[in-house]
Each structure stands twice: as C-alpha cells, then as structure tokens.
C-alpha positions as CSV (number, residue, x, y, z in Angstrom):
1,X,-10.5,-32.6,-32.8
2,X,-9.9,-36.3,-31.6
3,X,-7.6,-35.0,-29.1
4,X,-9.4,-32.3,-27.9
5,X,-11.8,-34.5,-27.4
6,X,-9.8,-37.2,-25.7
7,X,-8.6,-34.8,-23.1
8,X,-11.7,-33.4,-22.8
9,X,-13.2,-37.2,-21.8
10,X,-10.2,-37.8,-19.5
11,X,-10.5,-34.5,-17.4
12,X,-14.0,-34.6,-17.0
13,X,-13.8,-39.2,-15.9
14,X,-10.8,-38.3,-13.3
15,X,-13.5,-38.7,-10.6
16,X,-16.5,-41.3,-11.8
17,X,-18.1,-40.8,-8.4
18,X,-18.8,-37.3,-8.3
19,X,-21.8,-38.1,-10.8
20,X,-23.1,-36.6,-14.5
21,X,-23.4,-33.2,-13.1
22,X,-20.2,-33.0,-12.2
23,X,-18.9,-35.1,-15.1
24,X,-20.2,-32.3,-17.4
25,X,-18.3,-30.0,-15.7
26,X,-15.2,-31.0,-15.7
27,X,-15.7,-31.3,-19.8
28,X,-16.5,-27.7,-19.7
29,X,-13.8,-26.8,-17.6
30,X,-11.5,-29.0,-19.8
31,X,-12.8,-26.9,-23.2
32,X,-11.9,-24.1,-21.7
33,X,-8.2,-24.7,-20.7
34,X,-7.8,-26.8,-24.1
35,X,-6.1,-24.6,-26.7
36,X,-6.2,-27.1,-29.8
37,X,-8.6,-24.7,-31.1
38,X,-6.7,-21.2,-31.1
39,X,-6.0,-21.0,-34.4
40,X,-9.6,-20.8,-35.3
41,X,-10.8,-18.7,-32.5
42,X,-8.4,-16.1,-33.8
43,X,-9.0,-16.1,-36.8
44,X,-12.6,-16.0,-36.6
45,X,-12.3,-12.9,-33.9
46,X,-10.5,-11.5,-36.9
47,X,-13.4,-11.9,-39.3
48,X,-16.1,-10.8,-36.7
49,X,-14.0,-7.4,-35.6
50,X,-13.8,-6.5,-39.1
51,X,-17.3,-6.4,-40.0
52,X,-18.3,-2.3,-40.6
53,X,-20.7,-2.4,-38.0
54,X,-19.9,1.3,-37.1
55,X,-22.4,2.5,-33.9
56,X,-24.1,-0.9,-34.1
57,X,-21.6,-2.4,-32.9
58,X,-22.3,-0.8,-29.6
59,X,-25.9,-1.2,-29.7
60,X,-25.5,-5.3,-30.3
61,X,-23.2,-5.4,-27.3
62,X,-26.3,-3.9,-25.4
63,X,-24.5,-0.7,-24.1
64,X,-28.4,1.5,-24.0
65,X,-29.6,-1.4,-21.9
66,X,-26.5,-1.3,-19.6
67,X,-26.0,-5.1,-20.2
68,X,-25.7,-7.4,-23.0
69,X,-28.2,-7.5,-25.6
70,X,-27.6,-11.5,-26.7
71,X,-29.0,-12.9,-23.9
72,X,-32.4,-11.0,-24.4
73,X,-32.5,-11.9,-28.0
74,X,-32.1,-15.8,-27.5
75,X,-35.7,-15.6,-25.5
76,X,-37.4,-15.3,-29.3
77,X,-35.7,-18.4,-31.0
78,X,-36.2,-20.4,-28.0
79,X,-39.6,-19.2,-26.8
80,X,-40.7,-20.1,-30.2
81,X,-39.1,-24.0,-30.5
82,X,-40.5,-24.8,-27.1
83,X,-43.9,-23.4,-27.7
84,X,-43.9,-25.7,-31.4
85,X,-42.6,-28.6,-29.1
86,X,-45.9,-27.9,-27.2
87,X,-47.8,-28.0,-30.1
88,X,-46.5,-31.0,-32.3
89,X,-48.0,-33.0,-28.9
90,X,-51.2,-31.4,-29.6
91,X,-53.4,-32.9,-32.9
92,X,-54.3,-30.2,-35.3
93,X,-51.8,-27.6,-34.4
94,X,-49.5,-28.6,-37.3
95,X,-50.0,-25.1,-38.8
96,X,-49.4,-22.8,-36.0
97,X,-46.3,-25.3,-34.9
98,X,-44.9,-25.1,-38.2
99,X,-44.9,-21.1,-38.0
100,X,-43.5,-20.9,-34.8
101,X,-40.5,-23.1,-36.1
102,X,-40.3,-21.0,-38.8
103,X,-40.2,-17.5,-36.6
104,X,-37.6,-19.2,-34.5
105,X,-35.0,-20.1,-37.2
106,X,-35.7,-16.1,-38.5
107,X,-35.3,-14.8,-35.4
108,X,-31.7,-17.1,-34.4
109,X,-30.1,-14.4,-37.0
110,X,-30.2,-11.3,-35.1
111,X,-29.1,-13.2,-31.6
112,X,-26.6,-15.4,-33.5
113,X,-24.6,-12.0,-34.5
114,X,-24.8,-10.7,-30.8
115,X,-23.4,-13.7,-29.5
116,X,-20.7,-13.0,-32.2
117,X,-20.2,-9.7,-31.2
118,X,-19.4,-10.2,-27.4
119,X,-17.6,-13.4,-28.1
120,X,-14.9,-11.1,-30.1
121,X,-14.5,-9.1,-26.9
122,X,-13.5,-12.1,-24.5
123,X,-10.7,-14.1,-22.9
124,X,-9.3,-16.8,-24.8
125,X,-11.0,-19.6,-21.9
126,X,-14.3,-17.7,-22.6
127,X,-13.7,-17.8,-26.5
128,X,-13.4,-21.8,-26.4
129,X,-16.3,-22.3,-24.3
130,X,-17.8,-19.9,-26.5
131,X,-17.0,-21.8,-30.1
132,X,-18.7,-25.0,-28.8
133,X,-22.1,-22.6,-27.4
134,X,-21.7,-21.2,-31.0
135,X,-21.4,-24.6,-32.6
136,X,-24.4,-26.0,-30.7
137,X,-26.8,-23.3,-31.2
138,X,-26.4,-23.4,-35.3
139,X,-27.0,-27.1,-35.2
140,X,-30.1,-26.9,-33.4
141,X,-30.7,-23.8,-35.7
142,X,-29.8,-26.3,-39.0
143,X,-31.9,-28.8,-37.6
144,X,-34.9,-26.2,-36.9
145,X,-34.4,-25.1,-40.2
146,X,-34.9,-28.6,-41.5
147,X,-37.9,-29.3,-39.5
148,X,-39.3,-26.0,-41.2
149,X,-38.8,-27.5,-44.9
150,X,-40.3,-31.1,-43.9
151,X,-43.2,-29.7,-42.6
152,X,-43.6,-27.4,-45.4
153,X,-43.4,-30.6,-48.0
154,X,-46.3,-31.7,-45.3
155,X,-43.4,-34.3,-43.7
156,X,-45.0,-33.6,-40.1
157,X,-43.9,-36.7,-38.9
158,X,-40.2,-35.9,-40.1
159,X,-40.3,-32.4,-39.2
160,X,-41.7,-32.8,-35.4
161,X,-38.7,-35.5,-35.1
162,X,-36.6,-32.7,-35.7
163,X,-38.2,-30.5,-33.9
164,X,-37.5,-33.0,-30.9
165,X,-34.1,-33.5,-31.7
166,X,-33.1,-29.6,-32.6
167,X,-35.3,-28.8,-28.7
168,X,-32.2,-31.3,-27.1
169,X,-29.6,-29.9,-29.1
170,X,-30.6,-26.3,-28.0
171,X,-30.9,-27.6,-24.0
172,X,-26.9,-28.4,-24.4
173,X,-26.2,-25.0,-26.2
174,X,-28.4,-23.6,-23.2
175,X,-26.6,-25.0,-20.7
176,X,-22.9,-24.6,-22.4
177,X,-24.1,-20.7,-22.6
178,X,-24.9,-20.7,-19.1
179,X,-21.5,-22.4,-17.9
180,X,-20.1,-19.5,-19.8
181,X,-21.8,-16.9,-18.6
182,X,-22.2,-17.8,-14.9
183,X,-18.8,-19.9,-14.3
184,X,-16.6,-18.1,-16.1
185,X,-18.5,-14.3,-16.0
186,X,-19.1,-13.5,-19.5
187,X,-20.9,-10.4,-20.2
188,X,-20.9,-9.8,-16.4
189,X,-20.3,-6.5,-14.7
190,X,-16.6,-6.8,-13.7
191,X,-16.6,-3.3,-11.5
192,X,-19.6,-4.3,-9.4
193,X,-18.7,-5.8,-6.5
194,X,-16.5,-2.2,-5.9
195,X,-19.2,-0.6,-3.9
196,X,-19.6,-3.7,-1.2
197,X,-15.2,-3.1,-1.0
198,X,-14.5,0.0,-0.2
199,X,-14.8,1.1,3.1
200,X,-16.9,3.7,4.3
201,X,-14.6,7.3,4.8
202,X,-12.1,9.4,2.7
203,X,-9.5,7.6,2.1
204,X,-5.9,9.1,1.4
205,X,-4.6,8.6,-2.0
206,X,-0.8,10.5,-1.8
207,X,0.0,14.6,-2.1
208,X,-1.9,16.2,-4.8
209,X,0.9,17.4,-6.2
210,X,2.4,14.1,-7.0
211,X,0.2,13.8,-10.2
212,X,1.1,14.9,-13.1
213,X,-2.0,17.0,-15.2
214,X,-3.6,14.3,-17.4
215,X,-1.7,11.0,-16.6
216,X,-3.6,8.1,-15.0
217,X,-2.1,7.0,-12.0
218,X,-3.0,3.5,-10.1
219,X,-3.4,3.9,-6.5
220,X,-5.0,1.7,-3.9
221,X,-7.9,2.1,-1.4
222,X,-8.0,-1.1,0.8
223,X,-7.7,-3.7,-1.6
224,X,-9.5,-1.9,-4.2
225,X,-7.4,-0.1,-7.7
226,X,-7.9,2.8,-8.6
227,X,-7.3,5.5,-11.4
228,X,-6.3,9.3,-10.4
229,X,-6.4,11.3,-13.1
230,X,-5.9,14.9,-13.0
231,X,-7.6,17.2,-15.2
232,X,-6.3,20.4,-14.4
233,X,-4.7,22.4,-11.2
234,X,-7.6,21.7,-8.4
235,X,-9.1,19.1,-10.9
236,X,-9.2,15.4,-10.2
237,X,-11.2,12.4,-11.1
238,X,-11.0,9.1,-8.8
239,X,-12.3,5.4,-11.1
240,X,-12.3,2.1,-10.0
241,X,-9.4,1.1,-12.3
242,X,-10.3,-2.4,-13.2
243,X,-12.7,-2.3,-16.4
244,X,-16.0,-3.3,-15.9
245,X,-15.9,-4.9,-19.4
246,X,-13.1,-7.4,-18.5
247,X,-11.2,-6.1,-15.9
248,X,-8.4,-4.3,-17.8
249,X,-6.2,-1.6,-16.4
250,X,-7.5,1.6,-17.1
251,X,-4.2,3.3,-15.4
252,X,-2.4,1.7,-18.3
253,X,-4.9,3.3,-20.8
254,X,-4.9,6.6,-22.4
255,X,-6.8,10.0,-20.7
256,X,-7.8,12.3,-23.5
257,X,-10.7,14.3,-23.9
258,X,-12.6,14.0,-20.4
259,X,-12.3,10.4,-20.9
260,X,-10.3,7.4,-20.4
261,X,-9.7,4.5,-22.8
262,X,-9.6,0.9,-21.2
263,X,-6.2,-0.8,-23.5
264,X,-7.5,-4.0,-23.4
265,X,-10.4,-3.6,-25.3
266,X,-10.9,-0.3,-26.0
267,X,-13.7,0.5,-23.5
268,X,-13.9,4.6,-23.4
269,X,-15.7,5.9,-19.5
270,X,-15.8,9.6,-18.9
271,X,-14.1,10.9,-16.1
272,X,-17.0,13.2,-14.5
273,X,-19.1,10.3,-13.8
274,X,-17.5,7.0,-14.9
275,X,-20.5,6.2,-18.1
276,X,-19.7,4.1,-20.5
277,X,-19.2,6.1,-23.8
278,X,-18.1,3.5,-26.2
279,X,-16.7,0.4,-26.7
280,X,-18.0,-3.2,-25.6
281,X,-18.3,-2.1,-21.8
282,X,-22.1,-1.7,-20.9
283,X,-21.7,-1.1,-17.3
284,X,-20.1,2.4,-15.9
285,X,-17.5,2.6,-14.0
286,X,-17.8,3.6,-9.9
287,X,-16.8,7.0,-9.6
288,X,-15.3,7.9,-6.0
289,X,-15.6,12.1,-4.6
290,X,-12.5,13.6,-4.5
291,X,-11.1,16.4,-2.7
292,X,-7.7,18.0,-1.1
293,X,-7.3,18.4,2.3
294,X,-5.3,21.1,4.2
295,X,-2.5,19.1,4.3
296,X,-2.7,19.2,0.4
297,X,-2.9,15.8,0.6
298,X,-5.7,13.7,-2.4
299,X,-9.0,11.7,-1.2
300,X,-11.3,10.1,-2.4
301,X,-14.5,8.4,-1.3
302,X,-17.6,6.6,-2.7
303,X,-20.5,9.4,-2.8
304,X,-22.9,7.7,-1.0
305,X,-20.1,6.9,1.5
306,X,-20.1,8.6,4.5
C-alpha cells in the first residue's frame, strides 16, 4: 500500500503548477494504471460473481431501466446525510437528524451491492478506481453508522461530528465515483455514438453468399464494426459489433437461438432488433436494415437512414 501510494503522490506532483484540480487527477489516473492491487481485485470479483443472484443479477445491473441501477440508488444514502447535515445546524432537530442518519446507513446496503455488481463486470483500470470508490463509501457508511449509535446514547455532540466528517468522506467517494464513471466510462453506453457514425445510405457489406448460415462475420461500414449474421437462405441480421456493455467483439461471440452472446462478458442481444436479453449490458445494440441487391451483393443501413 505504501508504494501504491508513493507512486500515486509522484504521478499526480510531476506538475505543481497545474493546481489541486489537476493534482487530484493525476492521483486518479495513477490508481488506475497502478496494478499493486490485482490480486485483491480478482479475487474479490471472484467472490461477487459467485453470489446466486440468479435474475437479480440482471435487475441490479439496471437492465429494465436501460442503464445502471447503482447510480439511482446512491441518491437515498446521500439525500438522507446531507439533509441530517442540514439539520444538526438547526437547534431542536436532533430527532429527525438522527433518523435520517439512520435511513441513510439502511439504505447504503442495497446501493453498496449494485455498485458491487457492475464493478464485477469492468476493466481492470475501472476495477482499481473502483476499490478506492468502494473503500470510501463504506467509511463514510462506518462513520454514519457511528454517528447513528452516538446519537442514540444521546452523544449529539459526538454524533454530528461524525456526521461532519462521514458528509467529507462521502464528497471524495462522490467525486472518485464520478472520475470513474465520466473519465473512464463506467456503466456508459458503449454502442451509442454508432448512430452519429454511420453515414446516411446502404452501404455494401460483400456477396451474400460469402456467409456462412449462422456464423458471425465482422465487416466494416466506414469506420464503424459490424456483425453479419445469417439466419437462414434470404435471412440476415446486421449489429453494431462492438458491445454496448464494454465494447467486446460480438463477431467473436457465439450466434445461437436468434441471439448473439458478447464473449467478454456474456452480454446476450437478439438479432431481430439488437435488445438486450441478458447479461450486464443495459443498452441494445443498433440494428442496421438489411437487404440483397440484384447483384446479390449484402447491405445494410441504419433504419432511420435514408
């Protein structure tokens, strides 16, 4: 840990003059690229992927809401600290301040094992970040929960000052959460920017006869991948290949069923309209129009494209 956190301190002081903003940063950056940690990020992505969750597992990833659910959840624990911060500078709230600690520190549960839940599914620069968001969060949680029994042993006194201090403590988890999911895309849709790509037109993809009945094939329109599979003789589905999960291959992936299975994390889309079916993805996939044209040659286009 002393090492990590040397490196940490001399990436992010390589430039004193760009300022604190900037200092933090480059610590961010550096937590990311540091791998002094591995050995515990695997193993713990072990321990959270073999938890039975079953269909929950899809549902804490946020797939109905067609985004991830963790950042919703997080609203509750921290809605409720700030408005008890609010309070405990208000005489005679002591009551209502120490219940909405109290319904903070319940509700941290439920978005803890979200956050868990995606951070299984990420890149190993995402997972570091990730461990110290995870790290901040349950010590602003342990120091919530703290505040909670002081003020229950009517220790106001003691339990606003750690109210104060667990308030700070959740500001760096904040902003540690937002490096990770702004700078380096966690949770983002990775297939989005496909539609403001592709140009406008059919676009030819090689002779329909070059693919073989149920084998995705990567092809290119522009600079955009994409899958081809074929379903049957005059059958063919067109999918922006790169995952919207994280931006895995689909072509290398499996096509059985109607549906195709991303083999990085085991994303499933259906070929008819590119939804999301299972797995951690929670945004579709763009589905392009295909057709043959006299030639026999394939095409494909974006359906609103014309």
């Amino acid at each position: 840990m002393g090492t990590l956190f040397a490196r940490v301190t001399n990436t992010a002081t390589a430039d004193s003059s760009d300022g604190a903003g900037t200092w933090v940063l480059r610590a961010l950056d550096a937590v990311g690229r540091s791998d002094r940690l591995d050995l515990v990020t695997e193993l713990t992505k072990c321990a959270v992927q073999a938890i039975p969750l079953g269909r929950l597992r899809g549902i804490l990833h946020g797939r109905p809401l067609g985004h991830p659910l963790h950042p919703a959840l997080v609203q509750l624990p921290v809605g409720t600290w700030m408005s008890a911060t609010v309070l405990d500078l208000v005489p005679g709230y002591e009551r209502p301040a120490r219940l909405l600690v109290a319904l903070g520190v319940v509700a941290a549960a439920p978005a803890a094992l979200t956050g868990w839940v995606d951070w299984a599914e990420q890149h190993e620069q995402q997972m570091r970040t990730g461990l110290l968001h995870a790290a901040s969060m349950a010590a602003a949680a342990g120091l919530y929960g703290a505040s909670w029994a002081a003020r229950s042993y009517g220790c106001n006194g003691l339990g606003r000052a750690l109210g104060f201090a667990g308030l700070v403590v959740v500001g760096s988890g904040a902003a540690v959460g937002g490096h990770l999911a702004y700078r380096q895309a966690a949770g983002a849709n990775k297939a989005e920017p496909v539609a403001h790509l592709v140009e406008p037109g059919w676009h030819t993809l090689g002779r329909a006869e070059d693919f073989a009945v149920g084998r995705p094939v990567r092809r290119m329109i522009g600079e955009v991948p994409v899958v081809v599979v074929r379903e049957a003789d005059e059958v063919f589905h067109v999918l922006a290949d790169r995952c919207s999960h994280f931006s895995g291959p689909l072509s290398e992936g499996e096509a059985v069923d109607g549906c195709v299975t991303c083999p990085w994390h085991g994303s499933v889309f259906r070929l008819s309209d590119g939804w999301n079916v299972g797995g951690p993805a929670t945004a579709p996939q763009p589905r392009f129009t295909a057709r043959t044209d006299g030639d026999g040659s394939l095409q494909a286009r974006l359906p609103d494209a014309s």
